[in-house]
N, C-alpha and C positions, 0 to 999 in steps of 0.2 A: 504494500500500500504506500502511499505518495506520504511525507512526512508529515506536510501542513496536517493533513487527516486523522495521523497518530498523536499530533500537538492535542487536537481540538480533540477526538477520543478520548485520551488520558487528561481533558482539562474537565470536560464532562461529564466523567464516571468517578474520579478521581480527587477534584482540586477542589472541596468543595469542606474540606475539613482545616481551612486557614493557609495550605500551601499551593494554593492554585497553579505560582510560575513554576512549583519544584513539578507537580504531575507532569505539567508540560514537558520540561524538560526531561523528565523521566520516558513519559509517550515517545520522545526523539531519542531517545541516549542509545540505542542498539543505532540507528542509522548513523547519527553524529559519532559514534565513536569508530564507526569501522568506516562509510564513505565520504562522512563529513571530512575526516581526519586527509582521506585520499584527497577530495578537491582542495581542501585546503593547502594542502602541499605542491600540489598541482598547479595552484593558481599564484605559489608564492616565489615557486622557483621555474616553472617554465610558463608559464602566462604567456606569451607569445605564439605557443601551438597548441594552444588550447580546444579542444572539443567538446560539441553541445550535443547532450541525449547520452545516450546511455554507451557506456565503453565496453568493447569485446572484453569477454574473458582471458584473452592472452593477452591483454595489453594493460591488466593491473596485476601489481607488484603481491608476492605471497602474503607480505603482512597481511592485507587487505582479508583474503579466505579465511584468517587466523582469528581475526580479529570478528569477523561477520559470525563466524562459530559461535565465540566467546560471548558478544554481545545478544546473541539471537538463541540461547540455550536459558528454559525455565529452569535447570538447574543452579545456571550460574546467578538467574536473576533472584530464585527463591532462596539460596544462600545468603545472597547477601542482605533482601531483604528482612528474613529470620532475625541475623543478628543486630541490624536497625531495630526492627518491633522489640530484640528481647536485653538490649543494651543501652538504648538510647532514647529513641521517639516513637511514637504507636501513631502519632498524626502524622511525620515524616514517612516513615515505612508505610501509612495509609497512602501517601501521593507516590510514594516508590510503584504500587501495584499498576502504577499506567506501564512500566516496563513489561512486566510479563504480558498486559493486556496483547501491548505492542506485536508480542513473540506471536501469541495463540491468535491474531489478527493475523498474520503474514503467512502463517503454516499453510491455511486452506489455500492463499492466493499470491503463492511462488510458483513455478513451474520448476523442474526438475533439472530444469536446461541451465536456467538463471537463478541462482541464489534460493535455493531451497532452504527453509528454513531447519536448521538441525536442534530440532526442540528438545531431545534430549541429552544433547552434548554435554559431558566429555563420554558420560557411562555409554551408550546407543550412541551410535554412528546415522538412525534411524531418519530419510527424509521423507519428504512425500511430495509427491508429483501435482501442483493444485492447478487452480484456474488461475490466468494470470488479475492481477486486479485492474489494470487496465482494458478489461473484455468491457463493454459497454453495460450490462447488469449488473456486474459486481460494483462498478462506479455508479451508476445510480444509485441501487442500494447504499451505498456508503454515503453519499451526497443525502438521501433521504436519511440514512438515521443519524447522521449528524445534524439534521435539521430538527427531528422531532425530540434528539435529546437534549439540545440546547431551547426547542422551545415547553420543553417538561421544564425543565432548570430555572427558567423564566417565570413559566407558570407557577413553580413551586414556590419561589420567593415573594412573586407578587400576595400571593394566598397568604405566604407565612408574615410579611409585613403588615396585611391590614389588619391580622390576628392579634 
């Protein structure tokens, strides 16, 4: 799924318990840290041959698959979340959960060609072959429940204000 999506997903299910920017940033943190990281580097040291749209699988550097692993595995995300809830913050570790959302959002709608998500990494090597999310249904549908959850979230607050 496209990030802005995962932003607004994890800000909507998630950012509603005083850390709104953290879910956010949480909904993005598996993209931002495996291809954010890539463009970024991309754009700091060769900016001049730069390419728009999506990059062939041979022409990004191994980190990158290492890091997509790492970043896109509910184990790694429910670890770290665990020790947030049982060390520190129960509101923070609440906005942490846009991560995982992230993961189990992406699983059904990777293809197996491009960046399948390895949900069970490191233990299962396990991916699945999905729809991609750019198929015109799956973009609608996404386009519609991020409409209807942010106008639930609206609604809920208008209701609980005049309360």
């Amino acid at each position: 799924m496209d990030t802005l999506s995962h932003a607004l997903w994890g800000k909507g299910l998630f950012g509603y318990r005083g850390k709104p920017y953290w879910s956010i940033f949480f909904g993005v943190l598996p993209d931002l840290f495996s291809f954010g990281i890539y463009y970024l580097l991309n754009f700091l040291f060769n900016y001049k041959n730069l390419k728009h749209g999506k990059p062939e699988l041979h022409e990004l550097p191994d980190y990158i698959f290492t890091l997509y692993d790492v970043t896109h595995s509910l184990v790694i995300a429910l670890f770290f979340i665990c020790i947030v809830y049982f060390l520190f913050n129960r509101n923070f570790a609440f906005a942490m959960l846009a991560w995982p959302l992230h993961i189990l959002v992406d699983f059904p709608f990777h293809t197996i060609d491009y960046f399948p998500t390895p949900i069970f990494w490191p233990i299962i090597d396990f991916k699945f072959d999905g729809i991609p999310w750019s198929n015109k249904y799956v973009w609608l549908s996404n386009l519609a429940g991020i409409f209807l959850l942010y106008f639930y979230r609206y609604k809920s607050r208008k209701k609980n204000n005049i309360q």
